[in-house]
N, C-alpha and C positions, 0 to 999 in steps of 0.2 A: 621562233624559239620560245619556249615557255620561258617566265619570271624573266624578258627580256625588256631591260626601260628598269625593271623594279632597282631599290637603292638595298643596298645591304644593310641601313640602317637597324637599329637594334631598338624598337618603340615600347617604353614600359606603360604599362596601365595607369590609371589614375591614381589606385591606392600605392602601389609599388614607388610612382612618382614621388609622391608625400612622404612615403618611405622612406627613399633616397635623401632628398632635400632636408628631412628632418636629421639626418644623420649627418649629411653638409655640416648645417649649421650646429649642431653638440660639438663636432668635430673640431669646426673654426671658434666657439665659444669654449673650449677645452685648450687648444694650443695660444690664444691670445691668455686666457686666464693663468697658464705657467711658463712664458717667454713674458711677460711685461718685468720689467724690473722693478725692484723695490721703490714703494712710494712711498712717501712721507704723509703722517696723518697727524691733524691737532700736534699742539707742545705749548711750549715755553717760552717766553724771553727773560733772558736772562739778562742783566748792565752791573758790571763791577768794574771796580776802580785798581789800578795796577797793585797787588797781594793782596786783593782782595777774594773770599771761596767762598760760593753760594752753593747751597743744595737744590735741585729746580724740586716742583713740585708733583708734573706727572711720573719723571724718568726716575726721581730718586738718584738721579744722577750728582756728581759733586763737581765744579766747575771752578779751578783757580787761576786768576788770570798772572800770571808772572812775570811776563818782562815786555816791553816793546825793542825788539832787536831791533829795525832800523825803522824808519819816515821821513823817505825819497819824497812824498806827496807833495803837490802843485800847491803851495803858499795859499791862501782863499784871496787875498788882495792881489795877486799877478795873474796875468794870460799866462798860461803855458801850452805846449804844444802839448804836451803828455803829462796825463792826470799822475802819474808817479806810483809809489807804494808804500805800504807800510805793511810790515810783516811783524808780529806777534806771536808770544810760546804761552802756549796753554795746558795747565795739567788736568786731565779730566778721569773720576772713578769711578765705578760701577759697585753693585757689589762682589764681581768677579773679577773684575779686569781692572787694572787703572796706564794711563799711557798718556806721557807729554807728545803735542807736538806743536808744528807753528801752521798758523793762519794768515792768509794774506787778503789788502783789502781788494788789493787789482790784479797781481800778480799770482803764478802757482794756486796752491789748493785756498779756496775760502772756506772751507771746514774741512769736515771731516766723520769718521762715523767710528762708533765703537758700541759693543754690545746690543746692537741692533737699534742705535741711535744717530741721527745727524745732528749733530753739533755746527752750525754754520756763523761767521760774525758778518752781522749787518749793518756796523757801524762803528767805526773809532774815534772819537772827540778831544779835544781838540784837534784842527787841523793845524797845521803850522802856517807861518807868517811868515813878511818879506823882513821880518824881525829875527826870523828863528824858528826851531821848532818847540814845542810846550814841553815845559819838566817833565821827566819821565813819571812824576808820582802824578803826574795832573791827568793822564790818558785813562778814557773809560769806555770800555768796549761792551756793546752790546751782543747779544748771541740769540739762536732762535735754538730749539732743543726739540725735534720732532722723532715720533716714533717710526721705524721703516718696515713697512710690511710689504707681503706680494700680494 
């Protein structure tokens, strides 16, 4: 039988090959480039003291820190089994938008985003003792402020 053994295979030439493969790859460099989620670029740290409102400097953002609702957090002088929480309200504005919410150190959201900003706290000071926990006016939280792009 003629074309008997042959494989049905479909074989493109060399330049056609190049052809292909270059199109592969725009293709997978096109769908990675608009499926990646927003990333955070350069910012800020911000540290204020409970009613205390800073303006950062890249975001023009405005940042007031308002209250420590509670601080469950593990004493620094005890073992604990569970490092605990401490959750805080934050009022933060733009020049288009402004929106309190709360931040937690362990627990639920650790920041947050608004007007194409992440606002995240990376620290709240003092921690509490096998004494108690610190005055409410003595807590001082730190924040990172980055811009979110794709």
């Amino acid at each position: 039988m003629p074309g008997a053994g042959r494989s049905n295979d479909v074989r493109l030439s060399r330049p056609s090959r190049r052809s292909f493969m270059k199109t592969i790859l725009l293709a997978a460099i096109l769908m990675f480039a608009f499926t990646v989620p927003n990333i955070a670029q350069g910012g800020d740290t911000v540290a204020l003291r409970v009613g205390q409102q800073k303006k950062t400097r890249s975001s023009k953002l405005r940042i007031k820190f308002i209250s420590v609702v509670e601080d469950s957090r593990c004493p620094t002088d005890v073992n604990c089994i569970w490092a605990g929480n401490a959750k805080i309200k934050v009022f933060v504005s733009t020049s288009r938008t402004s929106r309190e919410f709360e931040i937690n150190t362990n627990l639920g959201p650790q920041g947050d985003q608004i007007d194409g900003w992440a606002i995240n706290l990376v620290e709240l000071t003092p921690s509490p003792t096998s004494k108690g926990a610190p005055a409410k006016v003595s807590y001082r939280a730190k924040f990172t402020v980055t811009r979110l792009t794709r």
